[in-house]
MDAnalysis code that builds the backbone (N, CA, C; Angstrom):
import MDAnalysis as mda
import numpy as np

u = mda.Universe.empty(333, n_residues=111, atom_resindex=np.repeat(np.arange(111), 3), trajectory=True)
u.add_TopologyAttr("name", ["N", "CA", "C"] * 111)
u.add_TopologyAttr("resid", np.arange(1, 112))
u.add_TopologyAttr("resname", ["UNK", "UNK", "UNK", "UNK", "UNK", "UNK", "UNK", "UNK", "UNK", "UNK", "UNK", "UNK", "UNK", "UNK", "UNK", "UNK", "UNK", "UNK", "UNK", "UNK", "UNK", "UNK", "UNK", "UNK", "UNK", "UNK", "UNK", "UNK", "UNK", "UNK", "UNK", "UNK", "UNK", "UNK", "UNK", "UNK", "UNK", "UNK", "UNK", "UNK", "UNK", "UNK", "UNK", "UNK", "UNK", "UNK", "UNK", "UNK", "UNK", "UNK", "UNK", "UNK", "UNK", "UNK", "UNK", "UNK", "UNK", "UNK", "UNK", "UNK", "UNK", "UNK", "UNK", "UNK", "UNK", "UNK", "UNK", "UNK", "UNK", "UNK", "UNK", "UNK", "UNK", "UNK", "UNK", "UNK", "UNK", "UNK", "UNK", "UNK", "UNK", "UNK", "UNK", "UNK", "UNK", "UNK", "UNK", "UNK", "UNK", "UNK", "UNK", "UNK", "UNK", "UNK", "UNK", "UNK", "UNK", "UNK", "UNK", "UNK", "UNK", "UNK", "UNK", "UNK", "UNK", "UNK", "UNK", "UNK", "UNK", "UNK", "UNK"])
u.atoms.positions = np.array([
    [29.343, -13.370, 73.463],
    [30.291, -13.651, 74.526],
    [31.614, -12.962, 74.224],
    [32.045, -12.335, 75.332],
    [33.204, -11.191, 75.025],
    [34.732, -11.564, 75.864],
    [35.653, -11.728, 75.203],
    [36.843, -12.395, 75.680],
    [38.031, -11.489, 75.869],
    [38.849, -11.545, 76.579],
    [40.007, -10.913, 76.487],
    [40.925, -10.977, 75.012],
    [40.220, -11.855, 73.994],
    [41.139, -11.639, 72.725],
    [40.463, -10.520, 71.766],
    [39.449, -9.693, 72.438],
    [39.250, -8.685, 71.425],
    [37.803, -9.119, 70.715],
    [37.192, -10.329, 71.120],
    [36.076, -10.835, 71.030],
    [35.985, -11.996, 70.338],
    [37.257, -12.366, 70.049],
    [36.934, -13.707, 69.124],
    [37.000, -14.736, 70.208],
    [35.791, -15.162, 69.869],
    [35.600, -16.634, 70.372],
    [36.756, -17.934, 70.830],
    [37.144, -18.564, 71.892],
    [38.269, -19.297, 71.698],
    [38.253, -20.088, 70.469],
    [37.265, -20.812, 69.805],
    [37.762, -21.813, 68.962],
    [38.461, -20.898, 68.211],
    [38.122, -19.888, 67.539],
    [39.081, -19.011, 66.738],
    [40.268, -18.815, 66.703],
    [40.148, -18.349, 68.287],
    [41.648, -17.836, 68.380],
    [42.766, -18.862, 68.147],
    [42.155, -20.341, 68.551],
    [42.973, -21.336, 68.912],
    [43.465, -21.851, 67.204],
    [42.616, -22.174, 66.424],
    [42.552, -22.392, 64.947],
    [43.538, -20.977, 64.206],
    [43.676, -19.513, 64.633],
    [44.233, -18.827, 64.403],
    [46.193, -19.234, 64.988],
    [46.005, -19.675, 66.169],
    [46.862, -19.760, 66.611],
    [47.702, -21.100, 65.900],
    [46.953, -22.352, 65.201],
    [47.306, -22.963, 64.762],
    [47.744, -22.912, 63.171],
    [47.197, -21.696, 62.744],
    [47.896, -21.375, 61.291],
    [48.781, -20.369, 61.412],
    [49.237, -19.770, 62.823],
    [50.424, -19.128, 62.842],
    [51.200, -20.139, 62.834],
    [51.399, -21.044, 63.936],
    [51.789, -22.346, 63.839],
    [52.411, -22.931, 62.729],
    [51.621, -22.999, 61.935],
    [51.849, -24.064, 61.007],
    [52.781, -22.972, 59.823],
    [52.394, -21.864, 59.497],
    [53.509, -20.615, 59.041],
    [54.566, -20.886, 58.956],
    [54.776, -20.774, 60.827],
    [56.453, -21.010, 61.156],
    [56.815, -21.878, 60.619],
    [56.521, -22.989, 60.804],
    [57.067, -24.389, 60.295],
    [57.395, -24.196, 58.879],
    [56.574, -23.704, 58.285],
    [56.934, -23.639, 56.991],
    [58.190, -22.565, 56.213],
    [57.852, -21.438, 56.997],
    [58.879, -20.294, 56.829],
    [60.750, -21.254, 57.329],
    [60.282, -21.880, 58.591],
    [61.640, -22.740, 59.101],
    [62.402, -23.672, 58.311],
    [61.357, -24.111, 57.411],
    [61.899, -24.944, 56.207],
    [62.175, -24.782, 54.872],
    [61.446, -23.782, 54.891],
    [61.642, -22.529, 53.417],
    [63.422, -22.152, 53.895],
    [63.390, -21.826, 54.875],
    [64.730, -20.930, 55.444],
    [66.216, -22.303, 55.465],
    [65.518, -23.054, 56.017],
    [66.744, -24.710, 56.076],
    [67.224, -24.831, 54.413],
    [66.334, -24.867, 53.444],
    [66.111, -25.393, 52.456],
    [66.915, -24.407, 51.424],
    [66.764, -23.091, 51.891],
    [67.538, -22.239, 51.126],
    [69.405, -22.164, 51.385],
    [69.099, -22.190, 52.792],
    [70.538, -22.330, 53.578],
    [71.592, -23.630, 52.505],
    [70.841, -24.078, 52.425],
    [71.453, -25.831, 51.226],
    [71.819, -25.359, 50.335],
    [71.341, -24.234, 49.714],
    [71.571, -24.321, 48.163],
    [72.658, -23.567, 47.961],
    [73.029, -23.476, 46.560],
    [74.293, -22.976, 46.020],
    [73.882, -22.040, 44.733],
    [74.757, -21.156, 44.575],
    [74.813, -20.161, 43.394],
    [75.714, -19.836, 42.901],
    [76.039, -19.793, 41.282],
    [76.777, -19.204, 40.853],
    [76.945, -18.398, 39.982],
    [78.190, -17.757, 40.013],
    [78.450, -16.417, 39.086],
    [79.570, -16.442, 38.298],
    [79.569, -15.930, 37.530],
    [81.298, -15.337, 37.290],
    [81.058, -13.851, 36.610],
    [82.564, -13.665, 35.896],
    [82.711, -12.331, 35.447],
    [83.704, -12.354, 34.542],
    [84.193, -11.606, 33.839],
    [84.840, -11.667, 32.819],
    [84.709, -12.573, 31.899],
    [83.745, -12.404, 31.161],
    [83.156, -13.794, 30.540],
    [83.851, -15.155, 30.665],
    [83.752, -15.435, 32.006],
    [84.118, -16.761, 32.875],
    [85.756, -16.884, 32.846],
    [85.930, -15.657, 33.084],
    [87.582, -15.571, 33.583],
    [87.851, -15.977, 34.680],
    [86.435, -15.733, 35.788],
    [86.571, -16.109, 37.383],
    [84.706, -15.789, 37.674],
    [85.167, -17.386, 38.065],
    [83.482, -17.612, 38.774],
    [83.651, -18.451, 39.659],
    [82.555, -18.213, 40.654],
    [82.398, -18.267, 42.129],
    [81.159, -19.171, 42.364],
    [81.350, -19.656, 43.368],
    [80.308, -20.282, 44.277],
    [79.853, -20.258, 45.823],
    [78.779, -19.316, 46.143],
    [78.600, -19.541, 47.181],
    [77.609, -19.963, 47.965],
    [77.404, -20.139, 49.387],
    [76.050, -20.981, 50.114],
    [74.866, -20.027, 50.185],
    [73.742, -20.752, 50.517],
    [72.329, -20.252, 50.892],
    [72.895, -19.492, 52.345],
    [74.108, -19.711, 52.836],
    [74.456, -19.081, 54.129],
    [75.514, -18.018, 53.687],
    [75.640, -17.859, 52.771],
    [76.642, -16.537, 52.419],
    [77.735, -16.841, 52.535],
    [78.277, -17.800, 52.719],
    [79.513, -18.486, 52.230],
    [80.109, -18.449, 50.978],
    [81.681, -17.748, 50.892],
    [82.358, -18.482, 49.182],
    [82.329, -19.808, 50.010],
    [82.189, -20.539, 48.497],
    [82.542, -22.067, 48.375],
    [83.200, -22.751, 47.727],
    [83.402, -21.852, 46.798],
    [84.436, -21.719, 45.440],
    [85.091, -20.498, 44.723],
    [86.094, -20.737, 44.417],
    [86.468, -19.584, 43.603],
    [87.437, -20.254, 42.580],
    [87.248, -19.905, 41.009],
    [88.081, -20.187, 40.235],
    [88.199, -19.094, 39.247],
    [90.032, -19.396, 39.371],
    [90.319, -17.840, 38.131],
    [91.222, -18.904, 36.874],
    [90.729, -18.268, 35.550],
    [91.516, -19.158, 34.306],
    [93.039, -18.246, 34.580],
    [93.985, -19.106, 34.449],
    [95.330, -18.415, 34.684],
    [95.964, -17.548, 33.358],
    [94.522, -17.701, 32.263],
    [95.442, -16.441, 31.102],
    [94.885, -15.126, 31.575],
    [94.192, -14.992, 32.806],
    [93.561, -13.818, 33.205],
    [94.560, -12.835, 34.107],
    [95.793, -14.203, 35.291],
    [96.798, -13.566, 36.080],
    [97.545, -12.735, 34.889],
    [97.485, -11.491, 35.142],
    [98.330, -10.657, 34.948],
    [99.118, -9.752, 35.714],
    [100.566, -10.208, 36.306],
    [100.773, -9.050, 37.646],
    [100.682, -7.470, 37.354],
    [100.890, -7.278, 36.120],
    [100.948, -5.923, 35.371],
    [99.672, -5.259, 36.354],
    [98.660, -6.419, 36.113],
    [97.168, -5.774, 36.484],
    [96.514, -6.912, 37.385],
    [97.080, -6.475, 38.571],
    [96.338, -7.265, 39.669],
    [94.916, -6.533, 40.188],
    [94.500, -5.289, 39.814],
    [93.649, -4.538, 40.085],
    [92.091, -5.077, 39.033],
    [92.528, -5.147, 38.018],
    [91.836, -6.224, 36.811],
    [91.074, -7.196, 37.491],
    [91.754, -8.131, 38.159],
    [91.426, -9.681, 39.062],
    [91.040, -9.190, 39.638],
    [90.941, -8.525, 40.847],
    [90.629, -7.874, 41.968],
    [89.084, -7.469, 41.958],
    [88.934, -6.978, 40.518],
    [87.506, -6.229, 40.496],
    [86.777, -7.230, 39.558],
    [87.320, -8.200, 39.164],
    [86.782, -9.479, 38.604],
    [86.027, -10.298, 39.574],
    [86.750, -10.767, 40.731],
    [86.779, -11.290, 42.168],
    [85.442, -11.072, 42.335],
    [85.406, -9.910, 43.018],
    [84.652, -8.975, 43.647],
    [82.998, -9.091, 42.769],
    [83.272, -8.958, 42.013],
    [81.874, -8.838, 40.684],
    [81.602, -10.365, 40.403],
    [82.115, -11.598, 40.481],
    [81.611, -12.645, 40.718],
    [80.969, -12.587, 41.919],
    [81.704, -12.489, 42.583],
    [81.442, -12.661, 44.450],
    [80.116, -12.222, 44.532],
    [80.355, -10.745, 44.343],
    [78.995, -9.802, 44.734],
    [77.666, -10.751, 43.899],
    [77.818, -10.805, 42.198],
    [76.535, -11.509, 41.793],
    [75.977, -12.783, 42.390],
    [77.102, -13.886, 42.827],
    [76.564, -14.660, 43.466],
    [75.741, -14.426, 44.511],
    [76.267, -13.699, 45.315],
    [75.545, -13.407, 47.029],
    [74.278, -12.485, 46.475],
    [74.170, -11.714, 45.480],
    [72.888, -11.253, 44.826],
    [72.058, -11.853, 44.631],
    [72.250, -12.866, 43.872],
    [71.721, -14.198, 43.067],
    [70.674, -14.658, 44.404],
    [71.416, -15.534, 45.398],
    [70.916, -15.854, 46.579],
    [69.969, -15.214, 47.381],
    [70.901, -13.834, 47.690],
    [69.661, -13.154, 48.413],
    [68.348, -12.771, 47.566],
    [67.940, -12.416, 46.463],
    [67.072, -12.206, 45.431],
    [66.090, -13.448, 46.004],
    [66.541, -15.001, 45.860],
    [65.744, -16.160, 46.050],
    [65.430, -16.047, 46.892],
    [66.345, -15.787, 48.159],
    [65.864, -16.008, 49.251],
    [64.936, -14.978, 49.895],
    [64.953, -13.768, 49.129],
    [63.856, -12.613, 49.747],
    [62.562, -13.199, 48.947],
    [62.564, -13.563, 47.833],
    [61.070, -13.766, 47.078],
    [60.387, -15.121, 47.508],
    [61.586, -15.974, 47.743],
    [60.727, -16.991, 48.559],
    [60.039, -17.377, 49.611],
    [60.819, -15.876, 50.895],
    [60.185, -15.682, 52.046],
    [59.010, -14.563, 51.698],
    [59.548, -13.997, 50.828],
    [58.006, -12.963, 50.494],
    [56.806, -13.212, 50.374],
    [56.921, -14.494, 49.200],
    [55.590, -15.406, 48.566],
    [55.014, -16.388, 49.980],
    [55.562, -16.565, 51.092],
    [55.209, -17.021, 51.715],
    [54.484, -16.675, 53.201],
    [54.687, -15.079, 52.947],
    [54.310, -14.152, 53.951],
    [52.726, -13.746, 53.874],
    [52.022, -13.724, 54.563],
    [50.469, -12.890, 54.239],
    [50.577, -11.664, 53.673],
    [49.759, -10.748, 52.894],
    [50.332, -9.729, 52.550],
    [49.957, -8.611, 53.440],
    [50.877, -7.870, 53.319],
    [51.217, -6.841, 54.792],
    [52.248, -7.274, 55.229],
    [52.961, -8.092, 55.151],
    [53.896, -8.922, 56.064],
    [55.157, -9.191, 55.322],
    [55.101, -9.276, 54.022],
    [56.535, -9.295, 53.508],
    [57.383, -7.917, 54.072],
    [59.107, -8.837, 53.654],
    [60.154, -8.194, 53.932],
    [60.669, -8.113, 55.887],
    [59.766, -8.741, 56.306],
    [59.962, -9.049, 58.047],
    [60.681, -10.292, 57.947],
    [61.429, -11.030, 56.804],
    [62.631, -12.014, 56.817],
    [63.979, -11.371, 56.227],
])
């Protein structure tokens, strides 16, 4: 019996359609679940470390004040920056391998 889905039988398609289904749901909560979490970094061996969200948010930032130097505000600046950046690294790293591992294969990297 030959169907407009290319020949699979409805129960198939429908049971197919229900583990796409059930995917989403899971990818939706993989994705909520990451959005929650937090990461952190610092730099200058913890001269200034950062915190930010599963949503790419700073959430924190702290600098030790024997680090202000106005001489060298360029110093801090690229301290900043190199916390900042590892955190939001940190995150995205989790959050690509966790949507990866959860993808069929062929299909990673479409999050």
């Amino acid at each position: 019996m030959r169907n407009n889905f290319g020949g699979f039988p409805g129960g198939n398609m429908q049971q197919l359609m229900r583990q796409a289904q059930k995917m989403q749901e899971k990818l939706t909560q993989a994705q909520e679940e990451l959005d929650g979490r937090e990461y952190e970094a610092s730099a200058g061996g913890g001269a200034v470390s950062c915190k930010v969200s599963g949503k790419r948010e700073l959430l924190s930032l702290t600098i030790k004040p024997e680090v202000v130097d106005p001489d060298d505000v360029e110093m801090l600046q690229d301290l900043v920056m190199a916390a900042v950046n590892e955190a939001l690294r940190l995150g995205e790293k989790t959050r690509e391998d966790t949507m990866n591992a959860m993808t069929p294969a062929g299909m990673g990297g479409l999050f």
